[in-house]
C-alpha positions in Angstrom: 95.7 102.3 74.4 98.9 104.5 73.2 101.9 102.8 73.3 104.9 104.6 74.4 108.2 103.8 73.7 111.5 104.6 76.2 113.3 104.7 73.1 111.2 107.9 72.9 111.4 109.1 76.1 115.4 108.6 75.7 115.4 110.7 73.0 113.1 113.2 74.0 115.1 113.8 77.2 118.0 114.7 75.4 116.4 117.4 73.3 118.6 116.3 70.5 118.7 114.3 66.8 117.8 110.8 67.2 120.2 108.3 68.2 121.8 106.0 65.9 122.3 102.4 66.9 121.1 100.1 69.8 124.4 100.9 71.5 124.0 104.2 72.2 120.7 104.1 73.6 121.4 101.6 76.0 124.7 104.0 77.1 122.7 106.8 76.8 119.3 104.6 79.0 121.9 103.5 81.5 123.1 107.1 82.3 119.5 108.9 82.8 119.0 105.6 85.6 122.4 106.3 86.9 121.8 110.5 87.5 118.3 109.9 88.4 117.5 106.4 90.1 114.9 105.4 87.0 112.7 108.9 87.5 113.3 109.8 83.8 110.8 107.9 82.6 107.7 109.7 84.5 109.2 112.7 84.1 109.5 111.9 80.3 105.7 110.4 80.5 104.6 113.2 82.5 105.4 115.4 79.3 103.2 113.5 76.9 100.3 112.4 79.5 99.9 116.4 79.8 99.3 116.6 75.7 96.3 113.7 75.8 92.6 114.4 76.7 91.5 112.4 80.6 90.9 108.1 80.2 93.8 107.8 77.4 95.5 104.6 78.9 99.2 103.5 78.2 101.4 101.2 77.2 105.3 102.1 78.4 107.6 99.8 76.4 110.0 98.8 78.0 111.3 99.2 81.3 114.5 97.8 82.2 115.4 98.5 85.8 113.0 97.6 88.9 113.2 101.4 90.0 111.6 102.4 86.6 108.8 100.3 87.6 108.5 101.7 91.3 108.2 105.5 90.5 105.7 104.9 87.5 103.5 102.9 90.0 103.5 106.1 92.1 103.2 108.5 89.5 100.5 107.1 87.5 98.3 104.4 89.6 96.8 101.9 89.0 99.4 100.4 86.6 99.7 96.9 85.7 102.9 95.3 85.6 103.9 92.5 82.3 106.8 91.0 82.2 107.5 88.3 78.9 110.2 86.2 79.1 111.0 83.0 76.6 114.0 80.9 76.6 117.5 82.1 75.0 116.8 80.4 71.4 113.6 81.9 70.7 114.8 85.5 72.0 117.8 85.0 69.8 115.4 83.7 66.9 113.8 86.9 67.5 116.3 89.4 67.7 118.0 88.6 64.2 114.8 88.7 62.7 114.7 92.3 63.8 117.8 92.8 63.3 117.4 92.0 59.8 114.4 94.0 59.4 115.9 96.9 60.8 119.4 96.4 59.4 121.0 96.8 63.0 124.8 95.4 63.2 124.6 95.1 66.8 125.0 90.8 67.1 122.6 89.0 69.7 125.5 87.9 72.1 126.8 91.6 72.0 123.6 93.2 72.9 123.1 90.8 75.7 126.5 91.6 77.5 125.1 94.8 78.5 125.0 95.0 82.3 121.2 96.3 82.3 119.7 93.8 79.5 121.6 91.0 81.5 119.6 92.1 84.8 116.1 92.6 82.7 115.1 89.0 84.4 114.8 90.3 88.2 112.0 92.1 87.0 110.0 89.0 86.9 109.8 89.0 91.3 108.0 92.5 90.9 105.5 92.1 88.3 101.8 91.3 88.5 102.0 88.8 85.7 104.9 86.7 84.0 104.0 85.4 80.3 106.3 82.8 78.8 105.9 84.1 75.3 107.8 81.4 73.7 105.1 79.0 74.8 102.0 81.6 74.1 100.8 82.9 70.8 100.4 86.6 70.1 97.0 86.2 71.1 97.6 84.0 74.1 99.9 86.4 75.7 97.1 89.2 74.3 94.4 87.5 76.6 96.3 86.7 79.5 97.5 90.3 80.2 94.2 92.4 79.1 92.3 89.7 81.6 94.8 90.6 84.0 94.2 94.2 83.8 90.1 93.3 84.2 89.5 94.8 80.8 86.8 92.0 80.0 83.7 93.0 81.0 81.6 90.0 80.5 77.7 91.8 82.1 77.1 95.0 82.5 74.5 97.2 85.2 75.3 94.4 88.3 76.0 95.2 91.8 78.4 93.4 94.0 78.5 93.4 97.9 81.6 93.2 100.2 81.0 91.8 103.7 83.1 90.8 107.1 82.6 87.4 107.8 84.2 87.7 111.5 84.4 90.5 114.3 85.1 93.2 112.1 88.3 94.8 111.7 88.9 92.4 108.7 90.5 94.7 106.7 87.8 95.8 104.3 88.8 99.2 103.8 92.0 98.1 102.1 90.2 95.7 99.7 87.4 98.1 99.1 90.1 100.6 98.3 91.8 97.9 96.2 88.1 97.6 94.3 87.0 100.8 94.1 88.5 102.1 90.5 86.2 99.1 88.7 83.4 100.7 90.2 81.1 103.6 89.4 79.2 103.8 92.0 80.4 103.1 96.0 77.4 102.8 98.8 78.1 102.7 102.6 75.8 101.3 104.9 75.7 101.5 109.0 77.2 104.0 111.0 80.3 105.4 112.6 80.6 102.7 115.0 82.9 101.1 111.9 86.2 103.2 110.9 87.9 101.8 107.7 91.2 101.9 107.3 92.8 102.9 104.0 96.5 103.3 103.2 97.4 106.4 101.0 100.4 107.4 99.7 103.7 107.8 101.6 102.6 105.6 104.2 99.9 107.3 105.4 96.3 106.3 106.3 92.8 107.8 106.2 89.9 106.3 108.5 86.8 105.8 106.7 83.7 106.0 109.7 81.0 107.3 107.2 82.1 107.7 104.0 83.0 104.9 101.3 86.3 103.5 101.0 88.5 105.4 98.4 86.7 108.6 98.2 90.4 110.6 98.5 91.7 108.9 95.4 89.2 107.1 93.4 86.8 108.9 91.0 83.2 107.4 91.3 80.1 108.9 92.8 79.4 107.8 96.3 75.7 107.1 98.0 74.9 106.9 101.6 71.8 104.6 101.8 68.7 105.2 104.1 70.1 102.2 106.5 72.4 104.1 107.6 73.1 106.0 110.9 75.5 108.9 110.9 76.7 112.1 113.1 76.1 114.9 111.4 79.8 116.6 112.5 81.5 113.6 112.0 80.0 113.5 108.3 81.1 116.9 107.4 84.0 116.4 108.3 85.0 113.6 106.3 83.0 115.5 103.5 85.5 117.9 103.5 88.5 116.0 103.9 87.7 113.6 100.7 86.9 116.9 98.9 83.2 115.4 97.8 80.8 117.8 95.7 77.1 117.1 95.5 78.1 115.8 91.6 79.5 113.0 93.6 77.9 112.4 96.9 74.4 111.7 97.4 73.0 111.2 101.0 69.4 109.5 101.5 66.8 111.5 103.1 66.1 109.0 105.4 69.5 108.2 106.9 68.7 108.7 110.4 71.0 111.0 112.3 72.3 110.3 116.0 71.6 112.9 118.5 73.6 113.8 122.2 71.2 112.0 123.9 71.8 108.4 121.9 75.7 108.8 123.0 74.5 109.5 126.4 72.2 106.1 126.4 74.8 103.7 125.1 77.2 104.5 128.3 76.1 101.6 130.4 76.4 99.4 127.1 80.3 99.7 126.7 80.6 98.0 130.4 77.8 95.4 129.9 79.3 94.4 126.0 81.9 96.4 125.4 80.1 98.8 122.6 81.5 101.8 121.0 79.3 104.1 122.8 78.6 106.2 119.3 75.1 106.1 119.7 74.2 104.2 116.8 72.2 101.2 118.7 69.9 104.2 120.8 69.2 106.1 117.6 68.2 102.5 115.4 65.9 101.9 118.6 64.6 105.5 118.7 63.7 105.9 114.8 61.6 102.8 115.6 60.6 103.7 118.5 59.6 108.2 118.3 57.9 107.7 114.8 55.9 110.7 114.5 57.7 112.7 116.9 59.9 115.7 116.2 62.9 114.1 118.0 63.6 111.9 115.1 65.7 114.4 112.5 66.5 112.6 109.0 69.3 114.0 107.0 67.0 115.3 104.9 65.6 117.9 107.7 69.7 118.9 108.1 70.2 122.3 106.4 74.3 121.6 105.8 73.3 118.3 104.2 70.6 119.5 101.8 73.2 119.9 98.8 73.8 116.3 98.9 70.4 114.9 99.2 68.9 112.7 97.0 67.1 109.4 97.3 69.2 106.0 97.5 66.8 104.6 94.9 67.1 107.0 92.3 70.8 106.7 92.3 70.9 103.2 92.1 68.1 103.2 89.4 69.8 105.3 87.2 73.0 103.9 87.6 71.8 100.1 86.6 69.4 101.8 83.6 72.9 103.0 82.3 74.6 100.0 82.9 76.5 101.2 85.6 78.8 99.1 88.0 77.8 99.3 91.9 79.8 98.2 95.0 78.2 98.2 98.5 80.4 97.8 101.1 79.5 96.3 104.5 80.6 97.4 107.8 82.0 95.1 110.4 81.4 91.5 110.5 79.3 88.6 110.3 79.8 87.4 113.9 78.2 91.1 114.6 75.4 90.7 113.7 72.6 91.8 115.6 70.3 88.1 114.5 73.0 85.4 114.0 75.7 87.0 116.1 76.8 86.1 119.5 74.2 87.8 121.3 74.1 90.3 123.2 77.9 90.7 121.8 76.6 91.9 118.7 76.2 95.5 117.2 72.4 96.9 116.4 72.2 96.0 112.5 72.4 93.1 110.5 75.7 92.9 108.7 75.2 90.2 106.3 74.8 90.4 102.6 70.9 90.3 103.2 71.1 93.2 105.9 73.6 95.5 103.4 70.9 94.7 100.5 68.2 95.7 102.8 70.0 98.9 104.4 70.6 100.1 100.3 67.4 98.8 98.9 68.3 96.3 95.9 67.3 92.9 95.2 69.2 90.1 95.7 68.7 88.5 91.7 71.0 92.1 91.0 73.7 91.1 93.1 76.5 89.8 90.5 79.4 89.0 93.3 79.5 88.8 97.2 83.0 89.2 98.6 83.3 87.9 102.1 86.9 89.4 103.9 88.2 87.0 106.6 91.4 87.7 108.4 93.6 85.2 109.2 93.5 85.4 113.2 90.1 87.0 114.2 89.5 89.8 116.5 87.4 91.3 118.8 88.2 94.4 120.7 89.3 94.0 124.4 87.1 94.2 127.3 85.8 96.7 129.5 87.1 96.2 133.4 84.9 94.0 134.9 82.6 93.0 131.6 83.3 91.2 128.7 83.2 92.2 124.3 82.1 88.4 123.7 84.5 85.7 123.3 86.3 83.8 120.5 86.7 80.0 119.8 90.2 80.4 121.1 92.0 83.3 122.5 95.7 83.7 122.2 98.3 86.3 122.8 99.8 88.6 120.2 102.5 87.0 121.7 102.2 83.6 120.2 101.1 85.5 116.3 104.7 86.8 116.6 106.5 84.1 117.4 104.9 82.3 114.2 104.8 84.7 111.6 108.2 86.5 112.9 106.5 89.8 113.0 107.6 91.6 116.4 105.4 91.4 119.1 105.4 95.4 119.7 104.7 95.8 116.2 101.8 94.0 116.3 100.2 95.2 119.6 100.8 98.9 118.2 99.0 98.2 115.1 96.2 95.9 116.6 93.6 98.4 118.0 90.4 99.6 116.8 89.6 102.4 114.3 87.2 103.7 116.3 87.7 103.8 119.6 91.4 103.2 119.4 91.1 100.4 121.8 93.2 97.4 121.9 92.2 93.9 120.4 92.2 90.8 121.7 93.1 87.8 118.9 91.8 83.6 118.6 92.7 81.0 116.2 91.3 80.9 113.3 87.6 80.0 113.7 86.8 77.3 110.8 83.6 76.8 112.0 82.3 80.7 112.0 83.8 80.4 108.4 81.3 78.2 107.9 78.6 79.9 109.2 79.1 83.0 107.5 79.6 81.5 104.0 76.2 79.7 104.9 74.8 83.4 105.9 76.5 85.6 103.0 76.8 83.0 100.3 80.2 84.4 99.0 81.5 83.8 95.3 84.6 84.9 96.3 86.6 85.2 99.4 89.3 87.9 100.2 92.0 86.7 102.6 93.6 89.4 104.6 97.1 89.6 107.4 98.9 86.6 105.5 101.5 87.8 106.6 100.8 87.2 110.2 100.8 83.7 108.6 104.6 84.5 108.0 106.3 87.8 107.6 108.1 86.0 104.1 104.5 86.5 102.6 104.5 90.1 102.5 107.2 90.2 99.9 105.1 88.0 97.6 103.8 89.2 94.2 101.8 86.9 92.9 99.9 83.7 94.4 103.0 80.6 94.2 105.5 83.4 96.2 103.1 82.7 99.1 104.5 80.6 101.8 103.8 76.7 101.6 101.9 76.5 104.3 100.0 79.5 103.2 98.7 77.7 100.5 97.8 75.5 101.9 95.4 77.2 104.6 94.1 79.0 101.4 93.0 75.7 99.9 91.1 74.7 103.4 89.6 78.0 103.8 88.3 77.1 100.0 87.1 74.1 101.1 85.2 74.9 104.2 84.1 78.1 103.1 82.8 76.8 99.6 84.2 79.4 97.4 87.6 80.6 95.8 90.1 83.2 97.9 90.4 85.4 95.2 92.0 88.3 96.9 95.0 87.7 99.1 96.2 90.6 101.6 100.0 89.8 102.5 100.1 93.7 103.7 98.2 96.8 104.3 98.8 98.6 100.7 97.1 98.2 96.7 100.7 96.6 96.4 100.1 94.1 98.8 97.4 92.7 97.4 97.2 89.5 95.2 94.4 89.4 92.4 93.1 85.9 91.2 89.7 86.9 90.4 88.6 85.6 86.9 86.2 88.6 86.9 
């Protein structure tokens, strides 16, 4: 990593001979922030990312002001956030031992006075870590912050899956998203009956319905695998809009594609269970079904799609043979599921671990991780006049998640409806007992807790796991309990920023 230093940058933005004394670059630091709100540092960095080849990685020290912090998470993502800290006698110890080294004049109390050096502590609510370094060695404090940045990688060649252990609508776009830049390879499975929604920058969102999570921003290659169902329009569509060559998209020859007459089928389905009426369930049935028969087209027999065709298992072979990293990511949710779902409420696909595995075509002794999102009041999407979408355990009102959590009630109906269909959702208690069943069904080494903040609106400013609510906490310890496995990712929003990391992988 190069390490950069904002003494640098100072100096650099001036376009002038160093400047002497500790003093003057604080003056001189505090003025840039003042003029330009903390920006001079990325457009300082900017200058010397532009004279490194791609994959250098940085170190900027320091940064002094929260702003700093803000504009170099937008300009150069992902970045990881350390703040160290000690106690006043061992930061004095320190300083005159510089200061003696360095022969600087500038006393310890003097330097401190300084309005920005004196602030320097509320950094510590906005970072990803906090290190007491007076109680760490050089190596402790080394450890703790490359493991916090996932730099050890203790296997190579695995592939972990990422499932919905409810009704969908989880939130398993975000965490994909969240996942995606340790990955080098991303597969989909099931159809566009499941959008994922992922925030990009300036508060925007993209839907995901076909393609993996992340493809706008993340570099990896992405695979559609043979279980899937798509709509050939649809597809190119998001093809073009996440900008994806054939270098990085490969499309099985077998995904089966969904014709007019599939839509047409599913119509008496939406008012029977409340389906999506995309087709997906008629064309699973008919590939079944019309083998043999010309009706059944593959993506391989679709002219536009031939540049992107290659088989699922060749991908995947080659990716493990080079000790590749591989994420599948699931659509919908557990409770879906067409064989231990609440029947006939269920979609037309398996969406366990086992089904994803199946729909990709990989063993289960090469799956390293299974991350099972859960949400913290379930869903399901709101039924047709006169029919039903399946029921939960115990159906509230939106009206009753605002009054607890303090989120307004408007807020949350505008933003509670599906990706798909854009229908509204209808929301239950937390069901401990599905929890059960689908760790039982997926097996999950980790589980990623999503809408704390519906817990409490105070969550969402929370950085790292002990800012969380009380009582937070302590429905993250039962869901570990009952669900057998650690929450290692914790959702207190709908951004990468809103995410807390506790994996210990």
């Amino acid at each position: 990593m190069k390490i950069i230093k904002t003494r640098e940058l100072i100096e650099s933005s001036l376009g002038e001979l160093p400047l002497a004394g500790r003093i003057s670059l604080q003056q001189q630091g505090e003025k840039l922030d003042r003029v330009t709100n903390g920006q001079w540092v990325v457009d300082e960095l900017a200058k010397v990312v532009r004279t490194h080849e791609k994959g250098v990685a940085y170190i900027i020290d320091s940064v002094r002001i929260p702003e700093q912090v803000n504009t170099i998470r937008l300009a150069f993502p992902p970045v990881t956030h350390v703040h160290l800290t000690a106690n006043d006698d061992e930061l004095r110890r320190r300083y005159n031992e510089r200061a003696r080294r360095e022969n600087d004049p500038v006393p310890y109390d003097v330097a401190k006075e300084n309005i920005t050096e004196k602030s320097v502590g509320r950094l510590e609510e906005i970072a990803d870590i906090v290190i007491d370094t007076g109680r760490c060695t050089e190596e402790d404090v080394f450890v703790r912050a490359t493991s916090r940045m996932s730099l050890y990688k203790h296997d190579s060649g695995f592939v972990d899956v990422l499932v919905g252990g409810q009704f969908g609508s989880e939130g398993k776009g975000q965490i994909v998203n969240y996942l995606a830049r340790e990955y080098d390879v991303v597969v989909r499975v099931g159809g566009p009956n499941a959008g994922h929604t992922v925030p990009e920058a300036g508060g925007t969102s993209y839907i995901y319905h076909l393609i993996p999570s992340g493809a706008r921003t993340h570099d990896a290659d992405y695979v559609l695998g043979p279980g899937m169902v798509i709509l050939v329009k649809k597809l190119l569509e998001e093809i073009a809009d996440c900008k994806l060559d054939y270098h990085h998209l490969s499309i099985d020859p077998r995904v089966m594609t969904i014709s007019p007459e599939d839509i047409k089928a599913e119509e008496g389905l939406f008012q029977r269970i409340g389906s999506t009426k995309q087709g997906v369930g008629a064309a699973t049935a008919r590939r079944i079904t019309d083998r043999g028969k010309d009706s059944v087209v593959m993506a391989g027999k679709v002219p536009e799609l031939l540049p992107y065709i290659r088989p699922t298992y060749e991908v995947v072979f080659d990716a493990l043979s080079a000790n590749k990293r591989i994420l599948i990511e699931g659509t919908q949710g557990t409770g879906l599921s067409l064989y231990h779902g609440q029947y006939p409420y269920v979609t037309s696909r398996d969406t366990t671990v086992s089904g994803c595995l199946s729909e990709v075509g990989i063993a289960p002794n090469r799956v390293r991780r299974v991350i099972m999102v859960c949400r913290t009041y379930p869903i399901r999407v709101e039924s047709p006049p006169g029919g039903t979408s399946g029921s939960l355990s115990r159906e509230i009102d939106w009206g009753i998640v605002s009054q607890r959590s303090g989120i307004p009630r408007k807020q949350l109906e505008e933003s509670e409806h599906t990706s798909t269909t854009h229908r509204k959702r209808r929301v239950g208690e937390f069901d401990w007992k599905l929890l059960r069943q689908a760790a039982f069904l997926n097996g999950p080494t980790d589980i990623a807790l999503t809408f704390t903040d519906y817990l409490s609106d105070k969550n969402a400013s929370a950085i790292r796991f002990e800012q969380l609510q009380n009582s937070t906490i302590e429905f993250i310890e039962e869901v570990e309990r009952v669900a057998g496995a650690p929450v290692s990712l914790i959702a207190t929003g709908k951004g990468d920023r809103h995410v807390i990391d506790r994996r210990a992988w």
